[in-house]
mmCIF file of the C-alpha atoms, coordinates in Angstrom:
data_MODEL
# 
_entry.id   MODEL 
# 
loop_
_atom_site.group_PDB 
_atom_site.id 
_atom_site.type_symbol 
_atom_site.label_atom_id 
_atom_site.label_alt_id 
_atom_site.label_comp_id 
_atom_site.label_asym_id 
_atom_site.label_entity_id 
_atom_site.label_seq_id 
_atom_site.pdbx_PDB_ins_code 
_atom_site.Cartn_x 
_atom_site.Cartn_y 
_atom_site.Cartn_z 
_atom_site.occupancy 
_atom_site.B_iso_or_equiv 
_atom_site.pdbx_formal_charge 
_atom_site.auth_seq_id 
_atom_site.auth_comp_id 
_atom_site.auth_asym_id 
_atom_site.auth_atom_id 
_atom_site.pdbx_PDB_model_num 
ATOM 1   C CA . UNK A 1 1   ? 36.141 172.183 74.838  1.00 0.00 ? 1   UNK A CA 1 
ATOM 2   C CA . UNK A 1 2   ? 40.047 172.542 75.328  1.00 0.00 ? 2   UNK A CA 1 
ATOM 3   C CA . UNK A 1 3   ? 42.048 170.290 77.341  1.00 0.00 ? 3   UNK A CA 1 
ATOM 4   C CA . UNK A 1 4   ? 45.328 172.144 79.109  1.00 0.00 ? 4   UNK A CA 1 
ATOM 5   C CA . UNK A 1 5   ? 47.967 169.296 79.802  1.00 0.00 ? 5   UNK A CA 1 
ATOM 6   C CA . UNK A 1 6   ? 50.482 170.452 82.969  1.00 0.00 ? 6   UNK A CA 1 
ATOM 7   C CA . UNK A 1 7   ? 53.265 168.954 83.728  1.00 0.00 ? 7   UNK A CA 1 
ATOM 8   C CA . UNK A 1 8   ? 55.690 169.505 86.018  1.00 0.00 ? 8   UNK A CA 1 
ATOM 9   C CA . UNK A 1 9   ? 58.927 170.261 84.537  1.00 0.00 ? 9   UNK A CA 1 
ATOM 10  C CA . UNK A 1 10  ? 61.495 168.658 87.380  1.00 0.00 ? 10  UNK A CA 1 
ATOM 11  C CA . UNK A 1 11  ? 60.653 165.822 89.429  1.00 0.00 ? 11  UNK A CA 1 
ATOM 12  C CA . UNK A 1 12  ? 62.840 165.876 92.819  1.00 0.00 ? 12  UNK A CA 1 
ATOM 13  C CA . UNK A 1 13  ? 63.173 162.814 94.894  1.00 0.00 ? 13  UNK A CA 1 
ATOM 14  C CA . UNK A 1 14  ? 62.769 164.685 98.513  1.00 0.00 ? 14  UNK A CA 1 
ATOM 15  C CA . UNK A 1 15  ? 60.171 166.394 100.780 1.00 0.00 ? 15  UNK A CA 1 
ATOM 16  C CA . UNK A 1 16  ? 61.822 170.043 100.216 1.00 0.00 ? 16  UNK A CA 1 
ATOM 17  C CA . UNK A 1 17  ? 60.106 172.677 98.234  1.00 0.00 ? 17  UNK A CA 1 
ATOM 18  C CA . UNK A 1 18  ? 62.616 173.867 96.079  1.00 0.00 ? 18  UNK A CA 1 
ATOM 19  C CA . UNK A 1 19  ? 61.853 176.302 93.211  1.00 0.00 ? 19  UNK A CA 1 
ATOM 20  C CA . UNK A 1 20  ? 62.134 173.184 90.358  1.00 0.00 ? 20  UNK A CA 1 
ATOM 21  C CA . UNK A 1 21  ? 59.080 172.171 91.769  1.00 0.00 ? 21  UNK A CA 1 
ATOM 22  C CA . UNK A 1 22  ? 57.467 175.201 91.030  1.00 0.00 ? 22  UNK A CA 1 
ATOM 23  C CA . UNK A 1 23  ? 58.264 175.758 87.931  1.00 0.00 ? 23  UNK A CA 1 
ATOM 24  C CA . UNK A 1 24  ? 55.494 174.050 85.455  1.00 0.00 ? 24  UNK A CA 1 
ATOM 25  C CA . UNK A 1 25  ? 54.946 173.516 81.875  1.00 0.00 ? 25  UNK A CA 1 
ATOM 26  C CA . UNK A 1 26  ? 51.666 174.870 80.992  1.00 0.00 ? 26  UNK A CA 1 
ATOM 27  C CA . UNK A 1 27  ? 50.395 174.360 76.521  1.00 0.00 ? 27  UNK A CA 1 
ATOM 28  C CA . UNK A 1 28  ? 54.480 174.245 76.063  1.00 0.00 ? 28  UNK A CA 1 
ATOM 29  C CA . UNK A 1 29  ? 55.185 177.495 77.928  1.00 0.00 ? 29  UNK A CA 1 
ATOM 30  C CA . UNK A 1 30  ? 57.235 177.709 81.575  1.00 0.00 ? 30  UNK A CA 1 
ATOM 31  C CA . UNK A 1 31  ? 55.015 179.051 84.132  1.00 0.00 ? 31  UNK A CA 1 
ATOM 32  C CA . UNK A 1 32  ? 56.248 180.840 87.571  1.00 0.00 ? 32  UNK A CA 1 
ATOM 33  C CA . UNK A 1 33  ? 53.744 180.759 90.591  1.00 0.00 ? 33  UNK A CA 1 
ATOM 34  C CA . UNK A 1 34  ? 52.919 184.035 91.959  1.00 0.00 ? 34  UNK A CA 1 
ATOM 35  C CA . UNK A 1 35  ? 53.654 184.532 95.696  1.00 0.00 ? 35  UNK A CA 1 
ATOM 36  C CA . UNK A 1 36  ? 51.022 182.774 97.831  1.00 0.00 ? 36  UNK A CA 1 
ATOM 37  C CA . UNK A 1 37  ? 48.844 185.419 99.621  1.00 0.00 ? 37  UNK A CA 1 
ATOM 38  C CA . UNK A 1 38  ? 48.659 188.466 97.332  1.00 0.00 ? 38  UNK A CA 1 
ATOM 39  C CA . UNK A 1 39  ? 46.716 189.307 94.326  1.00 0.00 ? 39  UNK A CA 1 
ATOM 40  C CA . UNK A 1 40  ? 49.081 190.968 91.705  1.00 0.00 ? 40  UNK A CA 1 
ATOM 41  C CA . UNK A 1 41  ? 48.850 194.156 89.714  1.00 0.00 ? 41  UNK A CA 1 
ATOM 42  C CA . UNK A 1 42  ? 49.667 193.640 86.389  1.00 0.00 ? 42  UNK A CA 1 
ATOM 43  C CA . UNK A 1 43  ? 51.468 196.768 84.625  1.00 0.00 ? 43  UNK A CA 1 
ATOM 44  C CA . UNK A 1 44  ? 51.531 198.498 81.479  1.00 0.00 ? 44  UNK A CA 1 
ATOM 45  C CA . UNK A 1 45  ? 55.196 198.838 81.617  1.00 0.00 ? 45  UNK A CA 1 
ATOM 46  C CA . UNK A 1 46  ? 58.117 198.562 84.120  1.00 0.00 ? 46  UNK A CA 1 
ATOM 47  C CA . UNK A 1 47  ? 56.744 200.421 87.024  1.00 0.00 ? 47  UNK A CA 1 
ATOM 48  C CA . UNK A 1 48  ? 54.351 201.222 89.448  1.00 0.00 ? 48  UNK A CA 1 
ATOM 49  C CA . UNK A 1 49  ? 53.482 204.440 88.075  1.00 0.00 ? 49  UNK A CA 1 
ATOM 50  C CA . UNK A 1 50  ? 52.245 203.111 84.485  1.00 0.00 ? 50  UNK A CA 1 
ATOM 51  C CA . UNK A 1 51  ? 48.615 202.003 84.424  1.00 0.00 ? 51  UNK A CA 1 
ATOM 52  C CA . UNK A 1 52  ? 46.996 198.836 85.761  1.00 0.00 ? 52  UNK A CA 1 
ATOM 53  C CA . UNK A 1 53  ? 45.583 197.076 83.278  1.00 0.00 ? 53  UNK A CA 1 
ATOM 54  C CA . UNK A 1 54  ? 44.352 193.876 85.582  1.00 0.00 ? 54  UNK A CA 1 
ATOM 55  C CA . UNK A 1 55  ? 44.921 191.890 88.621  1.00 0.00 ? 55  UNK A CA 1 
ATOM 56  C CA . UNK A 1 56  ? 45.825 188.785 89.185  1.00 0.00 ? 56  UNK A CA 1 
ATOM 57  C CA . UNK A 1 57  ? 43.813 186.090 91.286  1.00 0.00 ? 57  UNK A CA 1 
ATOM 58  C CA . UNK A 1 58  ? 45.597 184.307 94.330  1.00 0.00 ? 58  UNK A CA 1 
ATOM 59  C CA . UNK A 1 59  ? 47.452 181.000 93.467  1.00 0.00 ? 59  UNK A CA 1 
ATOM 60  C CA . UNK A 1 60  ? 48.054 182.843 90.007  1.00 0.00 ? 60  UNK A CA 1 
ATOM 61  C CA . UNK A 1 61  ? 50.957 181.124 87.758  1.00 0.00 ? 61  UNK A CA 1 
ATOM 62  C CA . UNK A 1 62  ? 52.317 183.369 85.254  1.00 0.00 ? 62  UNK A CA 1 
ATOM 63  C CA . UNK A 1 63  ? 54.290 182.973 81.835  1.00 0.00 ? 63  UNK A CA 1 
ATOM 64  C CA . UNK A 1 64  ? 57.463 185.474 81.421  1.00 0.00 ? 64  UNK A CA 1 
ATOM 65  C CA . UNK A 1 65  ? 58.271 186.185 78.002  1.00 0.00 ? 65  UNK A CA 1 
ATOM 66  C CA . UNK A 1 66  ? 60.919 188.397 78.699  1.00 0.00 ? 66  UNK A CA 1 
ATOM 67  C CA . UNK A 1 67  ? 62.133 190.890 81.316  1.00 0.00 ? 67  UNK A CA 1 
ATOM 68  C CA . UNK A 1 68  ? 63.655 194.407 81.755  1.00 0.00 ? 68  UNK A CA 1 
ATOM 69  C CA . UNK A 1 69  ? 64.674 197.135 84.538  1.00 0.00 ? 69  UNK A CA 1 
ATOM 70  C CA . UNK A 1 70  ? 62.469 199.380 86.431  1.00 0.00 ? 70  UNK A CA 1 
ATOM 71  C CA . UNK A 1 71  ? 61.306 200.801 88.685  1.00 0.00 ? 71  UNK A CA 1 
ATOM 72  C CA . UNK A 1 72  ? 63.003 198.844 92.597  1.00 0.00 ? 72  UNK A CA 1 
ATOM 73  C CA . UNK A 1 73  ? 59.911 197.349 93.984  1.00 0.00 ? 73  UNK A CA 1 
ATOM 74  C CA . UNK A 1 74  ? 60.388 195.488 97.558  1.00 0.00 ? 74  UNK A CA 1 
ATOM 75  C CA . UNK A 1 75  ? 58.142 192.265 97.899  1.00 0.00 ? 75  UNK A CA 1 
ATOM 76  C CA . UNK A 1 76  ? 58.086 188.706 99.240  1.00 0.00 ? 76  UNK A CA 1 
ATOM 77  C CA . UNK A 1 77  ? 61.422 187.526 97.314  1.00 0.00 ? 77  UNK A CA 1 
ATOM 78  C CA . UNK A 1 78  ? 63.242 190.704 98.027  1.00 0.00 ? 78  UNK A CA 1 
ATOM 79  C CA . UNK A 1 79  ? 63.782 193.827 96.425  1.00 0.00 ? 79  UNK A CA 1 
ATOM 80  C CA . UNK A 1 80  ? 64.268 193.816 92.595  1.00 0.00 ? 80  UNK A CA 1 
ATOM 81  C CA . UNK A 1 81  ? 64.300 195.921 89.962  1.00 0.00 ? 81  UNK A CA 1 
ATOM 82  C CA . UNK A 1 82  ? 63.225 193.399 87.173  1.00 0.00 ? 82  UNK A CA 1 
ATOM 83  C CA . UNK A 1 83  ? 59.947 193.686 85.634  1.00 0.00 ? 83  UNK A CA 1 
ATOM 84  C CA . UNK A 1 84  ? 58.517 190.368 84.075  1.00 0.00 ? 84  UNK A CA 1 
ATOM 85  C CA . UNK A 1 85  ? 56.919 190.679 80.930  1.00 0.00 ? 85  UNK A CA 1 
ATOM 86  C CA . UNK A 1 86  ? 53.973 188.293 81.017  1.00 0.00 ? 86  UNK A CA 1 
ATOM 87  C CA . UNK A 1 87  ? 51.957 189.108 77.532  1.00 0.00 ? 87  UNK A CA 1 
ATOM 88  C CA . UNK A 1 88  ? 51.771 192.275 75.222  1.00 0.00 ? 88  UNK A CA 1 
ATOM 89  C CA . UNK A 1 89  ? 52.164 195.511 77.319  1.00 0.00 ? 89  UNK A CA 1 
ATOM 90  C CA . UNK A 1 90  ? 51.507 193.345 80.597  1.00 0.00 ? 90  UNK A CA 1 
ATOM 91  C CA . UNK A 1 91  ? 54.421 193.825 83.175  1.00 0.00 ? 91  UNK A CA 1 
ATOM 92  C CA . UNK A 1 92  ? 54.537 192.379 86.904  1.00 0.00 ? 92  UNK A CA 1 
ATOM 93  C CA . UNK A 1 93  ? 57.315 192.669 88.994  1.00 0.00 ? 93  UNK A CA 1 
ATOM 94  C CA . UNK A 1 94  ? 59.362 189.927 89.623  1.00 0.00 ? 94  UNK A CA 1 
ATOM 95  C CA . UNK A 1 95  ? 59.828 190.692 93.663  1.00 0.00 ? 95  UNK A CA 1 
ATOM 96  C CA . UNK A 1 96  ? 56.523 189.110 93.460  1.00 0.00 ? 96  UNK A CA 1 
ATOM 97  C CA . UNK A 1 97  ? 57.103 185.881 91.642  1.00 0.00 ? 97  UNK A CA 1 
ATOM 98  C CA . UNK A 1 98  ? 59.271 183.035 92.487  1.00 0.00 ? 98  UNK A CA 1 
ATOM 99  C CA . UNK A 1 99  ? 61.193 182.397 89.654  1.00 0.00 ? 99  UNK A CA 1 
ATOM 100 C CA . UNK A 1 100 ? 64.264 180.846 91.719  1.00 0.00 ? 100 UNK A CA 1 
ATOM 101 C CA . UNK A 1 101 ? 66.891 183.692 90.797  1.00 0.00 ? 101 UNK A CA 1 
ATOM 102 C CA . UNK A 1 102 ? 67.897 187.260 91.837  1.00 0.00 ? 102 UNK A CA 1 
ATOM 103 C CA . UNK A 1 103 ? 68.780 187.795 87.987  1.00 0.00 ? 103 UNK A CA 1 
ATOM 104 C CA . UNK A 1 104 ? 66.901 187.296 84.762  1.00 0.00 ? 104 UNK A CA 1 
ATOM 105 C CA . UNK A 1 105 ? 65.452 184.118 83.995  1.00 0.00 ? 105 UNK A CA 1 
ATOM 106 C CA . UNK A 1 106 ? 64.847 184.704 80.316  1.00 0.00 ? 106 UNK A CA 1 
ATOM 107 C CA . UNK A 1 107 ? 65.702 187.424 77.700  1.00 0.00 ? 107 UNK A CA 1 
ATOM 108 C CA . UNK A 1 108 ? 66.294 190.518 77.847  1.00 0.00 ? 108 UNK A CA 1 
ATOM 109 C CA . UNK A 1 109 ? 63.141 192.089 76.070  1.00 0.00 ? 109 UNK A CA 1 
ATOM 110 C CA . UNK A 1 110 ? 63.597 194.229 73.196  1.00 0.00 ? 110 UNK A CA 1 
# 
């Protein structure tokens, strides 16, 4: 049986929800929480027209490995071209996650 340690990876001193809250540390990678309310359609590649290969649960947190342009998908944090790479050929798009930023919060992916 595994045990996954999570920590949060800033502590903040107020009652505010601010995105450093949200971030976590999940097994040593940075996880971003998934808008609360929707299930989300993970990708194939940048867009929605490439295949859906799964869907994630509500109150999903997800890992982004990298990120690229797409396809301009409007969602709960605005409208955004970036596509979050979250595993091997597994895209969301980051209008749907709240990773704090209207730009790229990692690399570029290659």
């Amino acid at each position: 049986m595994a045990i996954e340690e999570t920590a949060d990876a800033v502590a903040t001193t107020d009652a505010t929800d601010t995105v450093a809250d949200t971030v976590e540390t999940t097994a040593g990678a940075i996880t971003y929480p998934v808008a609360p309310g929707y299930q989300l359609n993970v990708r194939s590649g940048p867009g929605t027209n490439y295949r859906l290969v799964k869907v994630l649960s509500y109150n999903s947190r997800v890992p982004i490995r990298c990120q690229r342009h797409g396809q301009k998908v409007s969602g709960p944090y605005g409208t955004s071209d970036i596509w979050d790479n979250i595993a091997p050929g597994q895209y969301v798009s980051d209008a749907y996650v709240r990773t704090g930023s209207d730009g790229f919060v990692t690399a570029p992916c290659g």
